[in-house]
N, C-alpha and C positions, 0 to 999 in steps of 0.2 A: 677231343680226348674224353674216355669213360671217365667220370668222377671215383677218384680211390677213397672208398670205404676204409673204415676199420675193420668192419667182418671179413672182406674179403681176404686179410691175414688169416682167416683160418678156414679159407676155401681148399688147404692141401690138406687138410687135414683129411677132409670128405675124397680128396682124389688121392688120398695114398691109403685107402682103409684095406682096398683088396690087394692080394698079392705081398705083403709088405715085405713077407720073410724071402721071398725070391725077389723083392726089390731090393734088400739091405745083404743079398749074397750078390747081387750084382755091383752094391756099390764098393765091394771090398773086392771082389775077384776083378773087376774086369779089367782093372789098371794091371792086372800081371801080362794081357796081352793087347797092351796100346801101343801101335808103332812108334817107329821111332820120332814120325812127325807132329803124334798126338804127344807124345811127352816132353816134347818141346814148347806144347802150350802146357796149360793150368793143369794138374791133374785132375780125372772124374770128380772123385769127392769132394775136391775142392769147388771146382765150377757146380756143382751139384749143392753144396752146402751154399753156396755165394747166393744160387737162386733160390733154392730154397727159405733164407732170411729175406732176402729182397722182396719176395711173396708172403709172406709171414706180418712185413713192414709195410705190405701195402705199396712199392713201390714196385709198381707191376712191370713199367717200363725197361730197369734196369734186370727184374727178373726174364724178361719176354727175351732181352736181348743174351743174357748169362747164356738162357736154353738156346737160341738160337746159335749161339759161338759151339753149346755140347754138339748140337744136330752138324755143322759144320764138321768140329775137330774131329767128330768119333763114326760118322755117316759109313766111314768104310769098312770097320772093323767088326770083323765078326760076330761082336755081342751086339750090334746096332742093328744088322741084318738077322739076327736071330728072333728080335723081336722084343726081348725082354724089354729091352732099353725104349723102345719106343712107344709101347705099349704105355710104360710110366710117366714122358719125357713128354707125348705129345697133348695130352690134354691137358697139363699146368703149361705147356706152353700154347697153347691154343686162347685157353682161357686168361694168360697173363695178357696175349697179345691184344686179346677184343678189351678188356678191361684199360690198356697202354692206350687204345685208341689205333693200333693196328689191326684193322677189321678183314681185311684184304687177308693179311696174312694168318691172322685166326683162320679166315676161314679155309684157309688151304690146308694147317695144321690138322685143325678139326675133319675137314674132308679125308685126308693122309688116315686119320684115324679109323675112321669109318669105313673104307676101305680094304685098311689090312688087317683088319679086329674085326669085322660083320659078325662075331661070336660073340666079343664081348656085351655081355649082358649089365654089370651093375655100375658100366657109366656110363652106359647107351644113353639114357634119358638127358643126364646132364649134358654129352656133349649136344644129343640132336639139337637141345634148347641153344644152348651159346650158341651152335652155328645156327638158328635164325634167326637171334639177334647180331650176328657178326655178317650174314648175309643183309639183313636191313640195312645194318650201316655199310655195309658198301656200295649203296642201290643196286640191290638184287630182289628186289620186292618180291617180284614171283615166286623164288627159288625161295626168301625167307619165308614167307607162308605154308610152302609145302612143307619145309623142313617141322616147321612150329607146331601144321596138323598132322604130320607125320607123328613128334612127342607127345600130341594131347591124344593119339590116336591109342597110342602105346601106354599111357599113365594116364586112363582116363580116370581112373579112382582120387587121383593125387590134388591136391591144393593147388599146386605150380601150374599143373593141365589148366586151371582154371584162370589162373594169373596169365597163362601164353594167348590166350583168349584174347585180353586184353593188348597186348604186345600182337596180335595177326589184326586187331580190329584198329589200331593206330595203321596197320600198314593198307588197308582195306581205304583208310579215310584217304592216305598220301598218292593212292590210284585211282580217285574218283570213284571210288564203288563204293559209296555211304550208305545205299542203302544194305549192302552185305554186311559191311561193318556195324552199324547199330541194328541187325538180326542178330548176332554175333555177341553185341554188348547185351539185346535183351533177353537172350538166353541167359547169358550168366545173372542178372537180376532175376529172372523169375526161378536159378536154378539152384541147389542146396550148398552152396558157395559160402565163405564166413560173411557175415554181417559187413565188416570193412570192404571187401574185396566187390560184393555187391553195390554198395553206396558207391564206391569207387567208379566203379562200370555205370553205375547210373547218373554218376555227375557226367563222366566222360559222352555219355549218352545225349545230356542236357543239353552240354556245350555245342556237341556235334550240330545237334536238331538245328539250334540257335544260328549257329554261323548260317545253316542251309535255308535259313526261313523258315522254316518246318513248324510254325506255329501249335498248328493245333497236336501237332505229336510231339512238342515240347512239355505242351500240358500237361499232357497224358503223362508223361514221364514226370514230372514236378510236381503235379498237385494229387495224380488219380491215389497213392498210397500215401501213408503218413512218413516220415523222415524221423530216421534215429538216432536225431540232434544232438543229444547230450553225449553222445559217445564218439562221433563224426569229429576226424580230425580237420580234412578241407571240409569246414562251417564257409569259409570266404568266399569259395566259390559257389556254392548252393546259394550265400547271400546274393552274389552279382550276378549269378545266373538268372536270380528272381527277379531282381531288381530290375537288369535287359528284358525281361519276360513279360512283366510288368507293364513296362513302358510301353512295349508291341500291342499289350492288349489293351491297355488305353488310348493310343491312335486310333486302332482297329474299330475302337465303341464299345470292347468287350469289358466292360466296368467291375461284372461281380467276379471276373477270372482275374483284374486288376489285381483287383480288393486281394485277394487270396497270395498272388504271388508278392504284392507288396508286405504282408502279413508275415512272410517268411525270412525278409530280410532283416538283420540285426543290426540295431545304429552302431553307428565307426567305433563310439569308446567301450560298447559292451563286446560289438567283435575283434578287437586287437586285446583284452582282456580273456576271452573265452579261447579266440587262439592260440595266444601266451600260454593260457594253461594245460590246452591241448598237445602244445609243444612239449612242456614240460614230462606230460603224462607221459607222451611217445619215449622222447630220450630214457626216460624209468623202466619200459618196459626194454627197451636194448641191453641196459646194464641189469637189469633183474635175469633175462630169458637169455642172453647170449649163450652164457657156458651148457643150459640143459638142450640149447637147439644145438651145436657144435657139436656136444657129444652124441646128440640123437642121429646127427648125419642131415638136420634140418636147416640148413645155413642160409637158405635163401628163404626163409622169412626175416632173417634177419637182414637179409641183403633190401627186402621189400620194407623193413621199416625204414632203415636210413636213406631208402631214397623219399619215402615216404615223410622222414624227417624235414630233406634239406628241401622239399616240395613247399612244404609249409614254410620253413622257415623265410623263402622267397616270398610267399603269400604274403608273410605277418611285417616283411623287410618294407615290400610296398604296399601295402596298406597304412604303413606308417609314414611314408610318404607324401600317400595323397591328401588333398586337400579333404574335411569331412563333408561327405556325402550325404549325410543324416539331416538338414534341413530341406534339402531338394527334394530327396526321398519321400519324406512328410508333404511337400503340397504335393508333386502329384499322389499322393495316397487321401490327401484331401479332396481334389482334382476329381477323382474318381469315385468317392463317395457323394459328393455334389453332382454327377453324370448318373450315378446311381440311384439319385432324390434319396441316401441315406443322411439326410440331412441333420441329424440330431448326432451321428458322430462327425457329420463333417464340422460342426457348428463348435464341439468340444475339442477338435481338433484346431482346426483355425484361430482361436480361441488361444487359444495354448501359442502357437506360432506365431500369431500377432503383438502378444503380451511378452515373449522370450527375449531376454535382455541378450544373449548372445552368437542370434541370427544377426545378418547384414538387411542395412536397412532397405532393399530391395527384396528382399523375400520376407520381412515382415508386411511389407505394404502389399505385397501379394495374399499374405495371408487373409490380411485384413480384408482386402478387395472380395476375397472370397469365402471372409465369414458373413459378407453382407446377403450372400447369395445363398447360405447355410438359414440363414434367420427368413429368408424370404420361402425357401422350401417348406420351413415349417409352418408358413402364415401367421408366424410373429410379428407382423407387422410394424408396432411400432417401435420393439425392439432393434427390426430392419433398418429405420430409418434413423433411430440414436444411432447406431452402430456406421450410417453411412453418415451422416453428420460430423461424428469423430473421425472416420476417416478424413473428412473436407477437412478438421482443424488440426488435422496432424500430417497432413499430406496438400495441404494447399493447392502445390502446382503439381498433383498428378494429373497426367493425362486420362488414368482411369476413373479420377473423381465423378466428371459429368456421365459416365457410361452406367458408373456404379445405382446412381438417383433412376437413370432414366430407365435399369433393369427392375428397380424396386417397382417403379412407377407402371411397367409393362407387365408384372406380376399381381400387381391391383388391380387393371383390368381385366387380368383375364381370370381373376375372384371375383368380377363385376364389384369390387371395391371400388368405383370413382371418385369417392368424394377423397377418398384417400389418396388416391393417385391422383388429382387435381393438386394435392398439399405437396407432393412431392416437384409434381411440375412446376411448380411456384418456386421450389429452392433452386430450381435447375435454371430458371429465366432470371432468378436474383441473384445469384451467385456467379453465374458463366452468361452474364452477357454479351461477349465476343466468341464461345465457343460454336460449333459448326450446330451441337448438338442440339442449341437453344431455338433455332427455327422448327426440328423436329417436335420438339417439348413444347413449344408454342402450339402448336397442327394438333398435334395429339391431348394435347387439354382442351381444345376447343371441341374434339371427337369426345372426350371422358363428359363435357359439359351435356355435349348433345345428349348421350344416353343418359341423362341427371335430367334430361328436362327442362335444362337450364340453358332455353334455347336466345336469349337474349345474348347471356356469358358467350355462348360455342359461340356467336357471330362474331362476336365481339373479337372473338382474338382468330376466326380466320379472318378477317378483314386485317385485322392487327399485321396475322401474318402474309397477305395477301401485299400491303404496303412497305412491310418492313424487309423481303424477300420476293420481287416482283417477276425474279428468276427462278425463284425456288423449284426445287423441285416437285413439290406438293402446292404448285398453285394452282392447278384446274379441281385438284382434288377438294382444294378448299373454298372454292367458287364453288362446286357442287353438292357441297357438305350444307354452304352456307344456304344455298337453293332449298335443300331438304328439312334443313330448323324450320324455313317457315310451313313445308309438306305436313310435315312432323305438329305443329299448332295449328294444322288445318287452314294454315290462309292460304289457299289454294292459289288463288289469283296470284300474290307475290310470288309462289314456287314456281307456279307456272311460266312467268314473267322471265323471273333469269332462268330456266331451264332452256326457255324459248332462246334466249341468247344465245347461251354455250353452246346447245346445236347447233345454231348456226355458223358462229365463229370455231368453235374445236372439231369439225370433223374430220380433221388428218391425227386427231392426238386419241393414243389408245382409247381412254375412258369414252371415247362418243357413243359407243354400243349403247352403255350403262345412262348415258346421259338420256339418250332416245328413251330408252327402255321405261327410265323414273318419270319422264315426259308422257309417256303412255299412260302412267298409272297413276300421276295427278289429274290426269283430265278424266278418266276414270274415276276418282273419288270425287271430281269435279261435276260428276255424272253427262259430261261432253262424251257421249258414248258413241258418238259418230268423230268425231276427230280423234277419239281414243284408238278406235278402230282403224283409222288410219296408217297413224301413228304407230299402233302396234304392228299393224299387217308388214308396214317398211323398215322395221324392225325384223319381222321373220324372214324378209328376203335378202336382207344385206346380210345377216349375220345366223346364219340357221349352224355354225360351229361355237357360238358363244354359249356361256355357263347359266347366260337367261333366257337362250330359246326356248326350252322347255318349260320354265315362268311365262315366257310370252307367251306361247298355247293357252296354257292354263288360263292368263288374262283374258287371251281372244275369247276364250272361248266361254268365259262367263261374262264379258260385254253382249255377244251374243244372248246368253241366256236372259241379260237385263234388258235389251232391246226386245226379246219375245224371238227372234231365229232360234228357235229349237235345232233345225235339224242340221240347220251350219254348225249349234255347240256342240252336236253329239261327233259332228264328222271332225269340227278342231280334235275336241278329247282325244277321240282316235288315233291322233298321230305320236301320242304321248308312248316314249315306249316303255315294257318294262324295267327298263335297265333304270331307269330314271323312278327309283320304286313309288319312294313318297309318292312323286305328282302322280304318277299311273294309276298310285291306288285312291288318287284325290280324283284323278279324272274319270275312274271307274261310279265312283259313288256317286260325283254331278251327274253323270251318265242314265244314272240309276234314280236322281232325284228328277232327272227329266222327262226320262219312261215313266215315273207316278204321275207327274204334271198330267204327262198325256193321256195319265192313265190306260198306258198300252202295257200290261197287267202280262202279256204274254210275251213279248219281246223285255219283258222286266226278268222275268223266270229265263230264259235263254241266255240275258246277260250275265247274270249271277252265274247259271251254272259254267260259263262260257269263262270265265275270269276264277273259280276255283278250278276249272281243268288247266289251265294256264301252262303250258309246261316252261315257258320261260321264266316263269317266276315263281322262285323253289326256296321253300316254299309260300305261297300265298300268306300274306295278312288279311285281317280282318273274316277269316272265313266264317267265323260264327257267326261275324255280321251279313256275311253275303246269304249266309240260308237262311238268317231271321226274314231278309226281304223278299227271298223265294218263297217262306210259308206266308208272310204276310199277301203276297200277289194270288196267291192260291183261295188265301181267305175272298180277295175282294174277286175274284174268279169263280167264287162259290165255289170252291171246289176245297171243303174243309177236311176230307178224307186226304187228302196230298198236304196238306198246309199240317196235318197231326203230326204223321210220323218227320216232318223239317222239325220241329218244335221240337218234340223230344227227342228227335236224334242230335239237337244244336245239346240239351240240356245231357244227355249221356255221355256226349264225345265234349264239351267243355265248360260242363259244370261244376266240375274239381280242378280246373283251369285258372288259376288267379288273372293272367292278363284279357282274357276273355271279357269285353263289354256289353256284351246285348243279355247277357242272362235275366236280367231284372225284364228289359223288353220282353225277351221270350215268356217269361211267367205270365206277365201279363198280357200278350197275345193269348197264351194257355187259356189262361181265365175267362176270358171271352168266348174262345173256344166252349168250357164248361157250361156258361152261359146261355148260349147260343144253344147246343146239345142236349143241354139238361143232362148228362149219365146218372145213372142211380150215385154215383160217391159223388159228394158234394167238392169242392174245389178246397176246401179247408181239411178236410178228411183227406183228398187226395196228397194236398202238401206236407199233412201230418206223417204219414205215410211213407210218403219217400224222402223226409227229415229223418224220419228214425234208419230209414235203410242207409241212408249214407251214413248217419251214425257209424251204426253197427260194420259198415265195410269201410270206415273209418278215412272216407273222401270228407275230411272236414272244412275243405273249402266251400264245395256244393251245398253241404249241413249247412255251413252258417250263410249262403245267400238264400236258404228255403226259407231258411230263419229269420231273417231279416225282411223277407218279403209276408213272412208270417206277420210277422211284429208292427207292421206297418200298417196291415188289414186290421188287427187288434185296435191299430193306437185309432184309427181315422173309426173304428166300432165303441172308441172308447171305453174297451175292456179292460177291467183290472190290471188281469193278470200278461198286458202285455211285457211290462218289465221284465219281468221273468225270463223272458227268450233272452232277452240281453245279457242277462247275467248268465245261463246259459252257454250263452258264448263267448264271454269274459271267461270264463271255468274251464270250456272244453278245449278250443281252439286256439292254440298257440299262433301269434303274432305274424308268426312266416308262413301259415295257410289262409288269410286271411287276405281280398280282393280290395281291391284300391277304394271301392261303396264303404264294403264292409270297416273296411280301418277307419273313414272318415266317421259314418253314423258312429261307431260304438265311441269313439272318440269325443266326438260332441255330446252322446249322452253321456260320457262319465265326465266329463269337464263341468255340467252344471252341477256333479255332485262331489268332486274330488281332480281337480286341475292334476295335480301331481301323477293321479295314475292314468290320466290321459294323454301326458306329453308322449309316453313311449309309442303310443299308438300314431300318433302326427308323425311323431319325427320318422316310425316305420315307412309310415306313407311318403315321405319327402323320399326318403332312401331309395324305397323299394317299387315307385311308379312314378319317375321323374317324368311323365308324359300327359300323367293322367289330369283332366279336369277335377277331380274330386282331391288332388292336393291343394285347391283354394279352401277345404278345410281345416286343412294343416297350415297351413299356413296363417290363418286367422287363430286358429286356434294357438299356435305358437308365439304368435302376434302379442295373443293376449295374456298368457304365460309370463311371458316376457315384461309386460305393462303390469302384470299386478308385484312379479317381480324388481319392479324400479329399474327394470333396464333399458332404459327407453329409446336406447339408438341398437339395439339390437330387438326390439319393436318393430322400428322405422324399415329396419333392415327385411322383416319377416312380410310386411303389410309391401314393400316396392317391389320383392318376389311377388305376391300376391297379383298388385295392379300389373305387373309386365306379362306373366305366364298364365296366369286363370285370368284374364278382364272379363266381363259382363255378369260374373257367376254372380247368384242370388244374394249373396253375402256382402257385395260391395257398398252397400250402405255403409253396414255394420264397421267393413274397413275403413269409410271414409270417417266414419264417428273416431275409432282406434286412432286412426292417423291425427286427427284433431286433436283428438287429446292426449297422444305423445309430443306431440308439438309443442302444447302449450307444458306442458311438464318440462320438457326443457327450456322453456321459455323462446319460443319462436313463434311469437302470437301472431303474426303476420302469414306465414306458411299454415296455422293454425285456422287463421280465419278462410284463408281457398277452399279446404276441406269441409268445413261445417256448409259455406254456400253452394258446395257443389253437392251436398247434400240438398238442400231446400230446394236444388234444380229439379232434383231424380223425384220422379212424381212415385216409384216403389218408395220413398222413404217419406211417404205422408203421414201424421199420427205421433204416435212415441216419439218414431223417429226425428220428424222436422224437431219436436218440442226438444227432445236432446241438441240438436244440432245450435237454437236459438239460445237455451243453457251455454254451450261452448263458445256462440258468438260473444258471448255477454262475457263471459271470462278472459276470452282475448281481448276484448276491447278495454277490460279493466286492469288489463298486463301493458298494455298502449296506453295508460290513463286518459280514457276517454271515455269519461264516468256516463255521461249522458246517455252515449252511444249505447252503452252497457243499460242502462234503466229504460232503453226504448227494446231493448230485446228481451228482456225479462217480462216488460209491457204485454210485449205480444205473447207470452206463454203466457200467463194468467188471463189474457182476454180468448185467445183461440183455441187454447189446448187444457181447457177445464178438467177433462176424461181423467188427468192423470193426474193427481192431489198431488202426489212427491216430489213433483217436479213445480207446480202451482204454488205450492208454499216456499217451498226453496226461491223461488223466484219476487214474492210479496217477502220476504224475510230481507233476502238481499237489494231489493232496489230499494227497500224503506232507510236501509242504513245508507246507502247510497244518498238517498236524498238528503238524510241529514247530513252525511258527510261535506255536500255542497254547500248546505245552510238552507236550504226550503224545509224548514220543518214543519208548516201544516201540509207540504206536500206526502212528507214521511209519515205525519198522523195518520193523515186519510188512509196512506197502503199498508200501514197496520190495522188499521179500523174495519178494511176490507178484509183483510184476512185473517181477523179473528173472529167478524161475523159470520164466515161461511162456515156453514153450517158440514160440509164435506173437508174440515181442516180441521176440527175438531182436536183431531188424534195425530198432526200433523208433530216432529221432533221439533220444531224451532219453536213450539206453539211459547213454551216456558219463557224463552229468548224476546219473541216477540211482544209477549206482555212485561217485560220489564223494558225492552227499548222502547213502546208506547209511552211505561210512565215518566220516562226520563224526558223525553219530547214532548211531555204535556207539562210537565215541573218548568221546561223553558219558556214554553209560548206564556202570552199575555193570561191575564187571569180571565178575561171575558172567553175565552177560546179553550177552558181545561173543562169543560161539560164534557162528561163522559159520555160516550154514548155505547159503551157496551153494557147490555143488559144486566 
């Protein structure tokens, strides 16, 4: 049954506007000629009046049937077939009948109509419209479609045309033709339609997309324009349209499409609030606009709010129903943000949702679980770990507790945090000792140990885990870890030893490739370069589809080069392909170090040029490298005319080039060139020269390596005005044209004069050439930053980057001195004392340097109280390391107090005595110190024993 409106009481009003005066002389003439069997029913005006109130009242049914009794009693009389009567009779009954829920019979009314009237004009529109919504309900889909673009055909200018739209695209959807249906609904959105009537069309659109799948043209429809919220009566469904949209695109991985549709939905007690008062607004505007749309002849906007009313009010009926949907909403919106790495709202969110006293206690533990992972995005780390901590004392027996630790703990490693993530391990094995998770945590501490170096610990607990999970599933993995701690401290023999094992016994279990392979390359470091070969060769035949055949090559193929087969290494290299870029462009260059060995100087030039034509490899690295070695081959081919123009075409095509590394080589091939040639401009005139021209075409990378190679010439001339150039390029060249050399040199000179305006240049360099050898000076330099800062585990931090990524660069002294004495500034005099001795090994750190390193012994050992220990290394600076007074007095200062502090005080006399006579201590800061600890040591001892003996 249609739902009976109120408006629809004054839908006669609009169907009795034409004609009225020959409708109200029919209702009065024509009962003078009603037979005799019509006037034995009701007369006209009566049945006429009866329907007409009945329609008036909205009770359309008893109006549908009144007319059908008139069409009945009067069908034969000659005012019935005249026309008048039917003209007036059939379209209030047409229209009562579809509104009663008699669709059938509308539509035959309305058809009747249309047939015998094809003239009438000013209720054509109205009826075509009813009959295709009275063909709809009768399932006549096809017939109400034509009918519907027949009316929008006819009253294209009209509002209504625009609403039938709506009404042909519902009947579009009920025949499977959705996609005609929503072309249909998106014309009316993109078309000059009212604001409501579009939103309309566009939620219906939404919905449709939604049921069909239709993802990404859901989108488009919901997010691609903004929404005109505040006035939008179904708000409900736009929400749960977003809300399902949402959802989809968070399975999908689409996180920032998430983000957006969850953004549009509004929590349960502000949307049953905003739709209340939307309801309200609506009903206002029926009672405000009814009487000016009636009179106007406009009824079916009014007919379009109340349906548009009782729409809502269904909306707002159940929505108050359901249970609130506004804390589910929120995690996946957090959910999404955390998929996002928007971690700073997912963390204020979660946050909120964990702390909300009236969520259920299963979605605050969700929350919770996932502000751990909000804190761990951020690399808050220890905020990560209170935060999963309190989950453990508020959640004891969640099953997500142990996952939560062991996430924190898999996000430290992959910050190469381990010490951190060792601490986390440690809650996970103490806390969930029968969890499944604790064997994993176990395996994976003893892997975080290993990268720490702390190769004693990693044995330790894979054996730990090797005995306590003899099943596990990480047990060859940890037999072969444990093999590697000792590869890893060079005991060779031991790695080799169980390596040798696991070959034997695991060769059905996946990892034996990897077990062979690590087998190869201890005996390789073991320099067994015939069983290495071996070993490796039987590696490339069994497994030539593994992830380290091409590592194997590489291996073969530089055993070869250690055993002296040249032309075996050249031919392994060979098989290396491009696809494999790194090793290709590794095995290119061995290739190339091998042609110089042979000094086959023209097979070197063939190679290079052979390896930049490459066309598999798009494009080539290292090409500036490859033509420095082609003018270089040129040079030692005496053919210096061919070796010029490699040289300066290396320096034209990538000398404004930051990742470019041979340019300093190249200058200095140049300069030998100049050398060698003698040209009338001297090699400093010539640098000068083309310093100034890149200036001026304002290539300030190239400027400042000219610069730099200037400045260099200056400093090793001992010229003044080399400084100058530095500053120079402190002034001209901004930070971001500046080459991985360039950042480190200018870096280390401004640190000995100003740390602060030095850090930005380090930390460029860390940023902006994570590959480069010349970030070991950023990193020292940041090291030390850091250390004069008092922060001395973000020191530690800077100097382990150091030793892992730059090792052997010329600065590892200096590092090991840094490491030393961050050490002991935290007090780990023992970790302290490794570092100074492995200083006194490095024969580069003879001089200043040992004598600093024997100062650091001396301090650790006095943090150990082992005063002696301390007075025999101070010993040895004052006896060996004279050159440096600051460090010699320092040393005769502190072991003099030392001795007294034992109680040998003519021992303490004497190393005062000593070093107030030296004559190179003079000027020494303790000198003041140590003439008053003298007298105090000479006031003690016996009176034969206070002869002074300083002059």
């Amino acid at each position: 049954m249609w739902e009976i409106t109120k408006n629809d009481k004054n839908r006669i009003g609009t169907l009795l506007t034409v004609g009225s005066f020959a409708f109200l002389y029919c209702l009065f003439v024509f009962p003078l000629y009603a037979s005799k069997e019509a006037a034995a029913s009701a007369s006209l005006p009566v049945l006429l009046q009866r329907g007409v109130e009945a329609f008036a009242n909205g009770d359309f049914q008893q109006a549908a049937q009144v007319f059908s009794q008139m069409e009945e009693d009067y069908k034969n009389e000659k005012a019935w077939h005249k026309n008048l009567l039917q003209r007036k009779i059939l379209p209030l009954k047409g229209y009562a009948e579809l509104k009663a829920g008699f669709a059938q019979d509308a539509v035959k009314s309305l058809n009747t109509f249309l047939e015998k009237f094809p003239d009438e004009i000013e209720q054509r529109g109205e009826i075509l419209y009813s009959l295709g919504l009275a063909l709809r309900h009768s399932d006549r889909p096809e017939e109400a479609l034509n009918r519907l673009e027949e009316f929008e055909n006819e009253n294209s200018e009209t509002v209504k045309a625009q609403f039938s739209k709506i009404q042909r695209a519902e009947i579009l959807f009920t025949l499977k033709r959705s996609s005609e249906g929503l072309d249909l609904l998106m014309s009316l959105i993109e078309g000059s339609a009212p604001e409501s009537l579009r939103n309309q069309a566009r939620l219906r659109a939404l919905q449709q997309t939604l049921s069909l799948n239709l993802t990404s043209a859901a989108a488009t429809i919901l997010l691609e324009k903004p929404w005109g919220i505040t006035t939008m009566p179904e708000i409900a469904v736009l929400s749960f349209s977003a809300m399902e949209l949402g959802h989809q695109f968070l399975t999908e991985g689409n996180y920032t499409q998430a983000i957006r549709c969850f953004r549009l939905v509004l929590p349960r007690e502000i949307l049953i609030r905003t739709q209340t008062e939307r309801l309200e607004h609506l009903k206002n505007i029926v009672v405000e606009r009814a009487p000016l749309a009636r009179s106007a002849g406009k009824v079916f906007w009014i007919d379009y709010y109340q349906k548009l009313i009782s729409r809502v009010t269904a909306q707002l009926e159940g929505l108050t129903k359901t249970p609130d949907y506004t804390p589910a909403l929120r995690l996946h919106q957090a959910q999404a943000y955390l998929l996002n790495k928007r971690y700073h709202e997912a963390w204020l969110l979660c946050e909120h949702l964990a702390t909300a006293p009236h969520l259920t206690a299963d979605q605050t533990e969700e929350a919770h679980y996932r502000w751990i992972f909000a804190a761990s995005g951020l690399e808050e780390w220890e905020d990560a770990l209170s935060i999963a901590k309190s989950f453990l004392e508020r959640y004891p027996k969640s099953p997500l507790a142990p996952e939560a630790f062991y996430l924190i703990s898999q996000a430290h490693l992959e910050q190469r945090r381990y010490a951190q993530a060792i601490k986390v391990f440690d809650e996970i094995i103490k806390y969930f000792p029968d969890h499944p998770m604790r064997g994993r945590a176990l395996f994976t501490r003893g892997f975080a140990h290993t990268l720490l170096e702390n190769f004693a610990e990693a044995r330790s607990d894979f054996t730990h885990y090797n005995n306590e999970f003899p099943q596990g599933h990480f047990n060859v993995n940890a037999l072969l870890w444990h093999a590697l701690t000792f590869f890893f401290e060079r005991q060779y023999n031991q790695a080799l030893e169980e390596l040798s094992v696991l070959s034997e016994r695991q060769k059905e279990h996946p990892l034996y490739p990897e077990i062979l392979y690590r087998k190869g390359v201890t005996l390789y470091a073991m320099r067994q370069y015939g069983p290495a070969q071996t070993t490796i060769k039987d590696f490339t035949k069994k497994f030539s589809l593994h992830p380290r055949f091409s590592e194997a090559l590489i291996l073969l193929g530089d055993i070869y080069m250690g055993q002296g087969q040249l032309d075996e290494a050249v031919e392994t290299y060979a098989q290396i392909s491009p696809e494999n870029q790194s090793l290709f462009i590794y095995a290119t260059f061995q290739t190339g170090k091998i042609l110089r060995a042979l000094e086959n100087y023209t097979s070197l030039v063939s190679h290079f040029i052979n390896y930049i034509g490459n066309k598999e490899q798009s494009p080539p690295e290292r090409i500036s490298e490859a033509l420095y070695w082609i003018g270089w081959a040129y040079i030692q081919l005496d053919q210096p005319q061919k070796a010029l123009p490699h040289f300066t075409g290396i320096l034209g095509r990538y000398g404004n080039n930051p990742e470019s590394t041979v340019i300093n080589s190249t200058l200095s091939a140049l300069h030998k060139l100049f050398a060698q040639q003698k040209p009338p401009v001297s090699f400093n005139d010539w640098l000068e020269a083309h310093r100034q021209t890149a200036l001026e075409q304002n290539q300030l990378t190239y400027f400042s390596r000219l610069t730099l190679f200037l400045y260099n010439r200056k400093k090793q001339q001992k010229q003044a005005e080399a400084d100058s150039l530095i500053d120079q390029l402190i002034t001209k060249v901004p930070l971001t044209q500046l080459d991985a050399l360039g950042l480190g040199k200018i870096g280390q000179w401004l640190y000995e004069k100003d740390p602060e305006k030095a850090f930005v240049y380090f930390d460029t360099l860390v940023t902006n050439f994570s590959q480069s050898p010349h970030r070991a000076t950023a990193f020292y330099g940041l090291a030390h930053y850091s250390y004069l800062a008092e922060d001395y585990q973000e020191t530690l931090r800077w100097l382990d980057k150091f030793n892992r990524e730059t090792p052997g660069h010329q600065l590892n002294v200096q590092a090991s001195l840094l490491t030393g004495k961050a050490f002991l500034a935290i007090g780990q005099a023992t970790d302290a004392t490794t570092q100074f001795e492995k200083v006194l090994r490095l024969k580069a750190g003879r001089g200043h340097r040992h004598a600093q390193a024997l100062k650091g012994l001396a301090e650790a050992a006095l943090q150990l109280e082992k005063n002696a220990k301390a007075i025999a290394y101070y010993q040895r600076i004052y006896t060996l390391y004279r050159a440096y007074p600051d460090l010699v007095s320092e040393a005769y200062f502190k072991s003099g107090l030392l001795f007294e502090k034992m109680g040998d005080l003519q021992a303490a006399k004497k190393t005062f005595d000593e070093m107030l006579t030296n004559p190179r201590l003079q000027d020494a800061t303790q000198k003041a110190e140590a003439e008053k600890a003298r007298e105090r040591i000479v006031s003690l001892l016996p009176t034969t024993s206070t002869v002074s003996t300083i002059p």
